[in-house]
py3Dmol code that shows the C-alpha trace and the ligand (Angstrom):
import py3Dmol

protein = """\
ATOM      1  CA  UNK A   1      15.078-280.020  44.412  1.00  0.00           C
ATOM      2  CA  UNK A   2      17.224-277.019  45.504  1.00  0.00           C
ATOM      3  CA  UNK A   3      20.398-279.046  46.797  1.00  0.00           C
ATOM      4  CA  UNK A   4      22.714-278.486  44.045  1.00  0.00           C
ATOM      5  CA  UNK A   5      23.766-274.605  43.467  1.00  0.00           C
ATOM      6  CA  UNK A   6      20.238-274.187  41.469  1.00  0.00           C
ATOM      7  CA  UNK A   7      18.511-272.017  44.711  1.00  0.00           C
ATOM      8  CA  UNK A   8      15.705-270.900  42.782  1.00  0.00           C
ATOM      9  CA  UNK A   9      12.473-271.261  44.668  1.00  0.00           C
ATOM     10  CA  UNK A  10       9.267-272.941  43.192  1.00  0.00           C
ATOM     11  CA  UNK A  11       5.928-272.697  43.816  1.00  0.00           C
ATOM     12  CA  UNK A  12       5.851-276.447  43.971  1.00  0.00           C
ATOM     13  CA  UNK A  13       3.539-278.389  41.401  1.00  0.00           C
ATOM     14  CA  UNK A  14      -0.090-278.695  40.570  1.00  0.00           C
ATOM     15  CA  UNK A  15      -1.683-282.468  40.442  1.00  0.00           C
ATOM     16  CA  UNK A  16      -4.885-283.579  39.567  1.00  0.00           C
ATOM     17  CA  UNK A  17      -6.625-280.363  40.595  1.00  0.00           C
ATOM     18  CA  UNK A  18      -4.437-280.234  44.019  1.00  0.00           C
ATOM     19  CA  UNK A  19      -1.695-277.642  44.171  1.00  0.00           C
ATOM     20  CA  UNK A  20       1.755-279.003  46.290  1.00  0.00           C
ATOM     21  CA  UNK A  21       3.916-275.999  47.878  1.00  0.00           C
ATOM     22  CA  UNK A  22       5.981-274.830  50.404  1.00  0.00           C
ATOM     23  CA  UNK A  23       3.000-272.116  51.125  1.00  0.00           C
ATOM     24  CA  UNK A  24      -0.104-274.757  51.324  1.00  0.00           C
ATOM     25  CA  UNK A  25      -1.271-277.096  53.650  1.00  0.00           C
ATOM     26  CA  UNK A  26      -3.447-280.670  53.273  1.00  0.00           C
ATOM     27  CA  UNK A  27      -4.492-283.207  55.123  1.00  0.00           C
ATOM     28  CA  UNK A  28      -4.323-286.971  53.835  1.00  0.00           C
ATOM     29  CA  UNK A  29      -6.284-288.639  56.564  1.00  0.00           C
ATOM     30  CA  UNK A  30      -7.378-292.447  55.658  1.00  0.00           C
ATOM     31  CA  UNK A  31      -6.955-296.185  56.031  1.00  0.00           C
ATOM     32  CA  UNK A  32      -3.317-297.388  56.902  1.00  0.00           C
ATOM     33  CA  UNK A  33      -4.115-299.921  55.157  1.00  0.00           C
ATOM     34  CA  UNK A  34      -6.819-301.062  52.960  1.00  0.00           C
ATOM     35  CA  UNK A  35      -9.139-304.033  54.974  1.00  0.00           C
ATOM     36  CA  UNK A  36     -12.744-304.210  53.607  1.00  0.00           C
ATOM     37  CA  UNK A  37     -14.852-302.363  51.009  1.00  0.00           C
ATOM     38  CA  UNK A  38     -16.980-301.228  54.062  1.00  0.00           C
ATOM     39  CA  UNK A  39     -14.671-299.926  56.178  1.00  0.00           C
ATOM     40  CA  UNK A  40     -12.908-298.247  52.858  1.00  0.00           C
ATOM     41  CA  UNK A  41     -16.479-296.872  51.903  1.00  0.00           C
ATOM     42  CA  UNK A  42     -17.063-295.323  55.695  1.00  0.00           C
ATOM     43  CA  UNK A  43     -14.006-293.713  55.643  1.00  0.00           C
ATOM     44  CA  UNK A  44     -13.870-291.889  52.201  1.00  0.00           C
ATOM     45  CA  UNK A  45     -17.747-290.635  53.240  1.00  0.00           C
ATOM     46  CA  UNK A  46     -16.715-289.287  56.279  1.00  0.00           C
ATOM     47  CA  UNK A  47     -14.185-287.389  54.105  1.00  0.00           C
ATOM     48  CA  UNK A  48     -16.379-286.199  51.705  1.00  0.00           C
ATOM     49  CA  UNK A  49     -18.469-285.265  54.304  1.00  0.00           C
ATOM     50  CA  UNK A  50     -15.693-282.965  55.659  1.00  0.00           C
ATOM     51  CA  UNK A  51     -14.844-281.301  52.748  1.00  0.00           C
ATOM     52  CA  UNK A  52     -11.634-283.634  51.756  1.00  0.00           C
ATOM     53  CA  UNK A  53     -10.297-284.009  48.421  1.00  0.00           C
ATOM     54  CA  UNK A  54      -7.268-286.249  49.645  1.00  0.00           C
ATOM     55  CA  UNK A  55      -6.381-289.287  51.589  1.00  0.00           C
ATOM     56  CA  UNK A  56      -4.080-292.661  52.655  1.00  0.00           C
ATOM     57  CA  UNK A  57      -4.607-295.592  51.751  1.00  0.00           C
ATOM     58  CA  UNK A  58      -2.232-298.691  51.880  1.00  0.00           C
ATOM     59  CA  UNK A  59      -2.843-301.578  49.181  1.00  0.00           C
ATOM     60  CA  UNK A  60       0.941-303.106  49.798  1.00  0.00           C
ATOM     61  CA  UNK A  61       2.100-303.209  53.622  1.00  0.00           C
ATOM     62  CA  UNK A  62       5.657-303.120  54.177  1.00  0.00           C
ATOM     63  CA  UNK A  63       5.433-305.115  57.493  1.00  0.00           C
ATOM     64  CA  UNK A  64       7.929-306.522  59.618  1.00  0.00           C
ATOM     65  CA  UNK A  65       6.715-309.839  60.217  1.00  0.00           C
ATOM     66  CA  UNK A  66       5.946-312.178  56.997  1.00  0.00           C
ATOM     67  CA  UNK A  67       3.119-313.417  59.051  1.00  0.00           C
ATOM     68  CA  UNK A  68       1.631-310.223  59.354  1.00  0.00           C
ATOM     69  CA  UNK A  69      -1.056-308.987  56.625  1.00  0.00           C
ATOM     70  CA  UNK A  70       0.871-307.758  53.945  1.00  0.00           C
ATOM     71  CA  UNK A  71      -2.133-305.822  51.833  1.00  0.00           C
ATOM     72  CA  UNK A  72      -4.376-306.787  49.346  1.00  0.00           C
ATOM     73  CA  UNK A  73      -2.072-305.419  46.687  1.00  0.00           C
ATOM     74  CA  UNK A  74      -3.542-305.242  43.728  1.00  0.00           C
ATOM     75  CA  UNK A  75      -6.457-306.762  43.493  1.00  0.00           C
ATOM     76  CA  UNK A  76      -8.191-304.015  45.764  1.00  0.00           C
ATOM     77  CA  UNK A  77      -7.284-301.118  43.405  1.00  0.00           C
ATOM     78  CA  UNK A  78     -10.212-301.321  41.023  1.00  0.00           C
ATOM     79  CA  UNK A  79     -12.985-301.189  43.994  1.00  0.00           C
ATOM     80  CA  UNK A  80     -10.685-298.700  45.792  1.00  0.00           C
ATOM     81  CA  UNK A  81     -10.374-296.224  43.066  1.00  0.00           C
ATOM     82  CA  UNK A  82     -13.769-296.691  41.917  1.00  0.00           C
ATOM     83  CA  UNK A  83     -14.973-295.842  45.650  1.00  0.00           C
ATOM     84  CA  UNK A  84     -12.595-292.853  45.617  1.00  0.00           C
ATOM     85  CA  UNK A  85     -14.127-291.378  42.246  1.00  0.00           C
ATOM     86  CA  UNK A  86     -17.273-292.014  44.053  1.00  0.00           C
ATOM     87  CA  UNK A  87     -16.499-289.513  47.707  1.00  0.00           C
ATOM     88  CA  UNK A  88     -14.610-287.055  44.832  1.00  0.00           C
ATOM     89  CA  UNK A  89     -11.053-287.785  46.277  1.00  0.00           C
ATOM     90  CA  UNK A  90      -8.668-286.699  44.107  1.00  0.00           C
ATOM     91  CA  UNK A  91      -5.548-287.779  45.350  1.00  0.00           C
ATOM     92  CA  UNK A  92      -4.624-290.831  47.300  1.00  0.00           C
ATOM     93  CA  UNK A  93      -1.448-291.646  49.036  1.00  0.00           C
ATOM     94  CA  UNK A  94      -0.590-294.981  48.670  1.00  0.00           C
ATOM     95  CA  UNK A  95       2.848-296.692  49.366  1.00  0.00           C
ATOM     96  CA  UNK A  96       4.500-298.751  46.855  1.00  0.00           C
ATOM     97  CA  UNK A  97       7.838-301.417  47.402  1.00  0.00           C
ATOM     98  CA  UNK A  98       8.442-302.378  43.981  1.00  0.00           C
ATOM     99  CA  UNK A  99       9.023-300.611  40.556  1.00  0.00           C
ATOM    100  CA  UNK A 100       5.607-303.347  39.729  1.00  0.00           C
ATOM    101  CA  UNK A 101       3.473-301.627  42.263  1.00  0.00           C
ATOM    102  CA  UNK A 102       3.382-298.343  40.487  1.00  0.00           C
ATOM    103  CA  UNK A 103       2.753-300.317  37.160  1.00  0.00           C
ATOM    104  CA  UNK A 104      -0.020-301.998  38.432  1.00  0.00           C
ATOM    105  CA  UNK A 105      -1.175-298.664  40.008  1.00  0.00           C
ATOM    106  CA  UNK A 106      -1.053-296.421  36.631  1.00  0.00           C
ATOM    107  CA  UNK A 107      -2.820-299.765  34.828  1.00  0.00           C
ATOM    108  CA  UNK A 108      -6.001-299.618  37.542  1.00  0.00           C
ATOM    109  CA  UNK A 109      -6.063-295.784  37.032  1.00  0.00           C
ATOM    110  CA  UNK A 110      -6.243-295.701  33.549  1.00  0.00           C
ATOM    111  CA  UNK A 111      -9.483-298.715  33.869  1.00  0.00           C
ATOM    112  CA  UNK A 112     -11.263-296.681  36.220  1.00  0.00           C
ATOM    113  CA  UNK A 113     -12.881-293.923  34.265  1.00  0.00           C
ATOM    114  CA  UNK A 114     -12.857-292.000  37.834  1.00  0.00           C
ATOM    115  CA  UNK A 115     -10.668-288.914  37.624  1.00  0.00           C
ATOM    116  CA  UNK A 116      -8.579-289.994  40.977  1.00  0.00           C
ATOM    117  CA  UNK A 117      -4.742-290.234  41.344  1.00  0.00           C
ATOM    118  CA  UNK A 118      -2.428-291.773  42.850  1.00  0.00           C
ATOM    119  CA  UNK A 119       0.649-289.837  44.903  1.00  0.00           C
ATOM    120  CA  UNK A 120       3.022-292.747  45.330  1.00  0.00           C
ATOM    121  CA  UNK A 121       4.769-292.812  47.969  1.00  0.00           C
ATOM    122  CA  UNK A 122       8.196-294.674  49.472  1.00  0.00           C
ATOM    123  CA  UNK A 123       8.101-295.726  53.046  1.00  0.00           C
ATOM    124  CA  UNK A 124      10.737-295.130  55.272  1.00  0.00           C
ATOM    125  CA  UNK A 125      12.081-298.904  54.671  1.00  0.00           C
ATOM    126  CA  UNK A 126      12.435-298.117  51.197  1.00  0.00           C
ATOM    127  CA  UNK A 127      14.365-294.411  51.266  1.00  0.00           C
ATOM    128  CA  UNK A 128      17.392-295.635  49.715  1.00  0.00           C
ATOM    129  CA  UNK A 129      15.970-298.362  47.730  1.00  0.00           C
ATOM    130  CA  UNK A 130      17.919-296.832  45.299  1.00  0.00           C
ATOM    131  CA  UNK A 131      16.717-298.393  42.315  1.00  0.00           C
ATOM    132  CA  UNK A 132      13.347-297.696  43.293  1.00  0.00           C
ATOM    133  CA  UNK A 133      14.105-294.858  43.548  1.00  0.00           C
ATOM    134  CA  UNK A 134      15.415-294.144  39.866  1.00  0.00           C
ATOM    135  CA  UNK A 135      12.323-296.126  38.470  1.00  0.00           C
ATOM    136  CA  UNK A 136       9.577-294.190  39.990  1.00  0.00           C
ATOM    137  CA  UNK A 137      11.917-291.086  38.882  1.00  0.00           C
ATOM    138  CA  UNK A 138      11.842-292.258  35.814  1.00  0.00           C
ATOM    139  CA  UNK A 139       7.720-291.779  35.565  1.00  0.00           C
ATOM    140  CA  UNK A 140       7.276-287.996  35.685  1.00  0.00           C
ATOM    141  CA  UNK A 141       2.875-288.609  35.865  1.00  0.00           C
ATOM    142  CA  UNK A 142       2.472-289.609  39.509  1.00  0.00           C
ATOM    143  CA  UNK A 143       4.023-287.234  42.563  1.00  0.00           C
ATOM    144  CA  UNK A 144       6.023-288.866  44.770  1.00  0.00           C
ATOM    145  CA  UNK A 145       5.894-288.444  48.820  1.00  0.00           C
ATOM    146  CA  UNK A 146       9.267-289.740  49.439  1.00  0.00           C
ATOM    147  CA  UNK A 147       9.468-290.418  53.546  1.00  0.00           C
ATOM    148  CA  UNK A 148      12.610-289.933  55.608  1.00  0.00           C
ATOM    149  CA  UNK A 149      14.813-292.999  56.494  1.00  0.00           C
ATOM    150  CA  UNK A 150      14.215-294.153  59.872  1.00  0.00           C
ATOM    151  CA  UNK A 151      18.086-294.185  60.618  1.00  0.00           C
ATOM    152  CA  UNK A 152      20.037-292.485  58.400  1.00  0.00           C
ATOM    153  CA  UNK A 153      21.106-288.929  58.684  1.00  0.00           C
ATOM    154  CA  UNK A 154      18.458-286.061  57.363  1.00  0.00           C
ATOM    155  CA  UNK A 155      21.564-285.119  54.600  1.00  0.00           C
ATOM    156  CA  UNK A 156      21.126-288.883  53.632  1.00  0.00           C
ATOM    157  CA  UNK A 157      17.108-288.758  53.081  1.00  0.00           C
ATOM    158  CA  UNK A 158      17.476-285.763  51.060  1.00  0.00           C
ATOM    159  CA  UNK A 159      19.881-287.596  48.625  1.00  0.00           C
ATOM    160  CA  UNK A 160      17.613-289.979  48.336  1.00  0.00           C
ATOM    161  CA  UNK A 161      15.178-287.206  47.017  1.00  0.00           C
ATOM    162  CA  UNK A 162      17.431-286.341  44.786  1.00  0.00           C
ATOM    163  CA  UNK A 163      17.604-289.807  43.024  1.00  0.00           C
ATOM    164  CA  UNK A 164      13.897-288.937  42.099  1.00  0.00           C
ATOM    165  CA  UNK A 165      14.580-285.781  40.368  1.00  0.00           C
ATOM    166  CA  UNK A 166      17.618-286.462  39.001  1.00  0.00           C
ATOM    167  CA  UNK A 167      15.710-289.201  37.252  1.00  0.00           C
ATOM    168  CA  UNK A 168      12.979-286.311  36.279  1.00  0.00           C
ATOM    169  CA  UNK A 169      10.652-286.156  38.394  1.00  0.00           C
ATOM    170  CA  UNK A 170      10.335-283.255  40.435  1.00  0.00           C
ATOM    171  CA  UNK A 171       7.112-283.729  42.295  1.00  0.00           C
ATOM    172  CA  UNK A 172       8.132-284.638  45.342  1.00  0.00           C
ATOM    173  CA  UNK A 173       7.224-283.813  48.937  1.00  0.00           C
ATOM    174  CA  UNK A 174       9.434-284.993  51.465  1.00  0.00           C
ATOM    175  CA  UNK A 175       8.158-287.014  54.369  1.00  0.00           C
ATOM    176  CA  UNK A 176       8.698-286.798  58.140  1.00  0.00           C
ATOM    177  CA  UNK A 177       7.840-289.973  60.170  1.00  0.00           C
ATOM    178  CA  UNK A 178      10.149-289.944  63.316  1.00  0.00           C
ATOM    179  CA  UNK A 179      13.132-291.853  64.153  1.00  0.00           C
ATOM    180  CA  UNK A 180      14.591-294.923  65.605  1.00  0.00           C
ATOM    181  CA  UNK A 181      16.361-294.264  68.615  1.00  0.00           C
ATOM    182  CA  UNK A 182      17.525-296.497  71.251  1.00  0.00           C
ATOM    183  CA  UNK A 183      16.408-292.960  74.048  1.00  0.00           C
ATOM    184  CA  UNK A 184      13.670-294.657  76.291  1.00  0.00           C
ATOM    185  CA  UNK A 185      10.731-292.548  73.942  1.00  0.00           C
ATOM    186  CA  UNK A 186       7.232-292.952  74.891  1.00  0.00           C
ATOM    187  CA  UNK A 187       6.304-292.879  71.318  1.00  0.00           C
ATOM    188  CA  UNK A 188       6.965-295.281  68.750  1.00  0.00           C
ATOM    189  CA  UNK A 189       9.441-293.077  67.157  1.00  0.00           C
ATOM    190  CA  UNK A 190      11.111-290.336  68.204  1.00  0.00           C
ATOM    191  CA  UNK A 191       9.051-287.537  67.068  1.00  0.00           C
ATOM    192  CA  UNK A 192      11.229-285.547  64.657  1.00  0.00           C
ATOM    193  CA  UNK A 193       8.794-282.263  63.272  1.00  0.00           C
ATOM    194  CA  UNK A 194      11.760-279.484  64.038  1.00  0.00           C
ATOM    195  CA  UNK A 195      13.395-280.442  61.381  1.00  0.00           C
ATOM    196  CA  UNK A 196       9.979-279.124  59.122  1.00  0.00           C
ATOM    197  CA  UNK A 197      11.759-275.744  58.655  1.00  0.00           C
ATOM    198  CA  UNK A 198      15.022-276.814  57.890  1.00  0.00           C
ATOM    199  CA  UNK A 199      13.970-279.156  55.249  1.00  0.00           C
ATOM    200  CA  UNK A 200      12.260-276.175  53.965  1.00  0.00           C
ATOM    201  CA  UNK A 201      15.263-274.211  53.855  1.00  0.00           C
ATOM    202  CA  UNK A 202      17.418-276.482  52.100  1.00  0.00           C
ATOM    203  CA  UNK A 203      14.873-277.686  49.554  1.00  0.00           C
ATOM    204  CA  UNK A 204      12.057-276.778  47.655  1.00  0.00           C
ATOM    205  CA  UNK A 205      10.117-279.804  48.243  1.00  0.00           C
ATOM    206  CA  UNK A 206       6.778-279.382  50.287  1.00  0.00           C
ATOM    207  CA  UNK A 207       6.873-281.164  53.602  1.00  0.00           C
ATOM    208  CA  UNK A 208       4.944-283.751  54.541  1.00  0.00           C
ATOM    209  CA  UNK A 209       4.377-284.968  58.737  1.00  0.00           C
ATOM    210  CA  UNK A 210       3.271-288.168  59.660  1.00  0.00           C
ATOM    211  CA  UNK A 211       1.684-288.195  63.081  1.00  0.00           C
ATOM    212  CA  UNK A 212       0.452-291.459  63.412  1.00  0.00           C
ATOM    213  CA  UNK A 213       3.755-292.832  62.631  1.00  0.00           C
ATOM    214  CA  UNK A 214       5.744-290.849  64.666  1.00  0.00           C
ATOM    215  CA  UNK A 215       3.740-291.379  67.855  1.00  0.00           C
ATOM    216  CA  UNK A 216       2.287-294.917  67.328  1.00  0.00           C
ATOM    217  CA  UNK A 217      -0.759-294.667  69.863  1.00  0.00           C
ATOM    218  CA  UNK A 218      -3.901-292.840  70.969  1.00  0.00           C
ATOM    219  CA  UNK A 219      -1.757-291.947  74.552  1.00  0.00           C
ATOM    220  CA  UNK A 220      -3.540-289.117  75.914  1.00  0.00           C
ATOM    221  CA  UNK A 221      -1.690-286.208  78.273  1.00  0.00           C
ATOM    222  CA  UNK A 222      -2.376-285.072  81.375  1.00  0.00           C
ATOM    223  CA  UNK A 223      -4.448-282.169  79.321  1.00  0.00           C
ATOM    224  CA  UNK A 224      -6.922-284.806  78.208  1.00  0.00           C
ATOM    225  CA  UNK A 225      -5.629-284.562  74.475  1.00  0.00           C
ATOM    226  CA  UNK A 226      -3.644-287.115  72.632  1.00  0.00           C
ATOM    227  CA  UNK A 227      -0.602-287.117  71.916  1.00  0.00           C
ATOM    228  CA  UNK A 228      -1.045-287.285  67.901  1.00  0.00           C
ATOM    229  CA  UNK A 229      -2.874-284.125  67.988  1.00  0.00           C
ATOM    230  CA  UNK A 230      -0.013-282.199  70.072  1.00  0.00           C
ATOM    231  CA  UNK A 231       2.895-283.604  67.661  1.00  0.00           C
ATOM    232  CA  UNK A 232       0.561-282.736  64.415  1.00  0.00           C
ATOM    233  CA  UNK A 233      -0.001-278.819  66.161  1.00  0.00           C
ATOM    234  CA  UNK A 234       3.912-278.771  66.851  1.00  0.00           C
ATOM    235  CA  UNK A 235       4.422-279.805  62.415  1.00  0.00           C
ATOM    236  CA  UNK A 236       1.745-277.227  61.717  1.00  0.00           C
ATOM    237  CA  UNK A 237       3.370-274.212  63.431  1.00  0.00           C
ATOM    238  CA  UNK A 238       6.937-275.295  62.324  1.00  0.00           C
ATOM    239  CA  UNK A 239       5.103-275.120  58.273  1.00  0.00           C
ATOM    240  CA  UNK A 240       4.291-278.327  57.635  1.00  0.00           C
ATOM    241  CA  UNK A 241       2.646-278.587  53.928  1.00  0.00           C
ATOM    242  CA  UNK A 242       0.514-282.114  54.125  1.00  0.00           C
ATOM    243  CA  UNK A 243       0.034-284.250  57.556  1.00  0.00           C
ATOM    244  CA  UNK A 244      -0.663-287.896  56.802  1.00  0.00           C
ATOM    245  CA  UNK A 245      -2.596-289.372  59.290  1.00  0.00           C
ATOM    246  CA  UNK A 246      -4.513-292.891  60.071  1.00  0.00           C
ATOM    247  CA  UNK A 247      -7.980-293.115  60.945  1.00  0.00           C
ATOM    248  CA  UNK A 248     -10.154-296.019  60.900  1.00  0.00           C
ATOM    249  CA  UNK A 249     -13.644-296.766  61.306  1.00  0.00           C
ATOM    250  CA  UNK A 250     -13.275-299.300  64.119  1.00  0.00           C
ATOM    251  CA  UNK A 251      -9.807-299.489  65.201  1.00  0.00           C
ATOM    252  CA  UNK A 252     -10.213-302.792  66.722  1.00  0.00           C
ATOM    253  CA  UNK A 253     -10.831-304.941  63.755  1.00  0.00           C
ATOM    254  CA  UNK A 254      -7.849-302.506  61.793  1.00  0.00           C
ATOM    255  CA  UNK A 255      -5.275-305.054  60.295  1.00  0.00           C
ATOM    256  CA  UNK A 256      -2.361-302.732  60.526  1.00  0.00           C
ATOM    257  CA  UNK A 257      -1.561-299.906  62.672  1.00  0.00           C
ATOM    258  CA  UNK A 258      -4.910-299.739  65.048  1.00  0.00           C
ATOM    259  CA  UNK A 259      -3.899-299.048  67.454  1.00  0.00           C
ATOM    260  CA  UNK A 260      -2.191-295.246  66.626  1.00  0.00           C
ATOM    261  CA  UNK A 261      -5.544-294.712  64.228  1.00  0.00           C
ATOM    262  CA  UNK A 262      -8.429-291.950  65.476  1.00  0.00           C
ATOM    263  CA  UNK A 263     -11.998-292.151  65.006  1.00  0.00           C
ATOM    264  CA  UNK A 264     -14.102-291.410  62.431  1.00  0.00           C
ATOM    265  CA  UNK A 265     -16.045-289.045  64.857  1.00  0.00           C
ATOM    266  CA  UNK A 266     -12.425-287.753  65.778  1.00  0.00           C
ATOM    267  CA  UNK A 267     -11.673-286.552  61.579  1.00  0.00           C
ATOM    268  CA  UNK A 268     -13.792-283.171  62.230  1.00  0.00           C
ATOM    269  CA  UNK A 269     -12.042-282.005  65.466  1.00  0.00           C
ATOM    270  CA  UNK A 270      -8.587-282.809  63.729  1.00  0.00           C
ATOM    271  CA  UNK A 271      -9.174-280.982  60.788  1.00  0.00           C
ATOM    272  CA  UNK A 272     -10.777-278.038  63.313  1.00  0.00           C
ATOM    273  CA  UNK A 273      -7.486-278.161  64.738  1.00  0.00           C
ATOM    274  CA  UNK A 274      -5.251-278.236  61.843  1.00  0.00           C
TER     275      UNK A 274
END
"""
ligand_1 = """\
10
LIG
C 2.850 -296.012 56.264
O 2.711 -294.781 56.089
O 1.925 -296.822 56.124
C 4.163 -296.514 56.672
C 4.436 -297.825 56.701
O 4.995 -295.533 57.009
P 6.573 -295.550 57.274
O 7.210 -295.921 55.983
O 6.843 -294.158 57.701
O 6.820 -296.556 58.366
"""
view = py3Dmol.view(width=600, height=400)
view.addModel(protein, "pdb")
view.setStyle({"model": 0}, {"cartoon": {"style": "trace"}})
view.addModel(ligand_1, "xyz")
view.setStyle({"model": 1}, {"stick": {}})
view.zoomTo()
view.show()
């Protein structure tokens, strides 16, 4: 991935139809996680409707509580894929915590007859999972959007990128979410989008932001606009490559993450705005 002597630069990789590179930009806007058919169905439209091609969508939740709704994991991937062949999406972000997941994944894609794909990606719990890691390097059919550890140094998360490719696969974009810290941040993580260029400097992997995440709410500023948009302009100008962002039909009834997720009638001026 450029970290080892070999400084050649790429022009990233080409997947299902979408091209990943330093020099592009997309926006995966979508469920958090997956909740009802309706809700899945309302969301992909309103995509479709705006031109999309890509989105999120979370079938396993890596949660903190075991109380909490963990995903309908597998058994949502045939009506899910089958919905996204429907709106034309052609690649679908969705996060995976064990080697199984991405089994089960490739298994549903090869049933549905839709050509959709899957970029699989590693949440921030699981950056130096490192035998996760190795297996999903292993595969070299599905892209990988590897996100940053929450507490571990930048160096660190870019090892663990390295696990990937050393394993083969090279289609990775790396993944800004924010970070812990213990500063007194009004946002759920401390917002950490500088770093876009240098990851770009040291790597050849596309870079991925992750508003939603990183901020945590629909805060508003003093300017009347919220917060998520402000963060996502600040990871656009710095060169970010793909933004993943949560939306949701009606935040309320969301099962994960509703409160950070913007309106369906809110995906137009975002993309305006990207
Ligand atoms: C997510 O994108 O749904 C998610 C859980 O992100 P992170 O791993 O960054 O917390």
């Amino acid at each position: 991935l450029g970290r080892h002597g070999d400084d050649q630069r790429s022009n990233g990789f080409e997947y299902n139809g979408v091209r990943f590179s330093q020099d592009n930009l997309h926006v995966f806007a979508g469920l958090c996680a997956v909740d009802t058919h309706e809700h899945v169905e309302q969301m992909l439209r309103a995509l479709q409707e705006n031109g999309q091609v890509c989105t999120r969508m979370g079938a396993y939740k890596p949660r903190t509580s075991p109380y909490a709704f963990q995903g309908h994991g597998k058994s949502c991937l045939p009506w899910v894929f089958d919905l996204a062949g429907k709106y034309g999406i052609r690649v679908i972000a969705m996060e995976i915590l064990h080697e199984s997941h991405m089994d089960e994944i490739r298994e549903a894609l090869e049933k549905t007859g839709h050509p959709t794909g899957v970029m699989l990606q590693i949440g921030t719990r699981n950056t130096q999972n490192f035998e996760l890691l190795k297996a999903v390097g292993r595969q070299q059919t599905l892209p990988v959007l590897l996100k940053r550890g929450f507490g571990i140094t930048l160096e660190e998360s870019l090892n663990a990128a390295e696990y990937l490719a050393s394993e083969g696969n090279t289609k990775v974009v790396f993944g800004l979410r924010g970070m812990k810290s213990n500063l007194g941040d009004p946002h759920r993580n401390f917002v950490d989008f500088a770093q876009v260029p240098a990851v770009k400097r040291l790597t050849r992997m596309p870079v991925c932001i992750d508003p939603s995440h990183s901020v945590g709410s629909r805060d508003v500023g003093p300017d009347g606009i919220m917060d998520v948009f402000h963060v996502t302009a600040q990871g656009v100008v710095a060169g970010a490559n793909m933004i993943l962002v949560d939306f949701h039909p009606d935040p309320a009834t969301a099962l994960v993450d509703g409160p950070q997720a913007l309106l369906l009638k809110e995906l137009p001026w975002f993309l305006e705005d990207v």
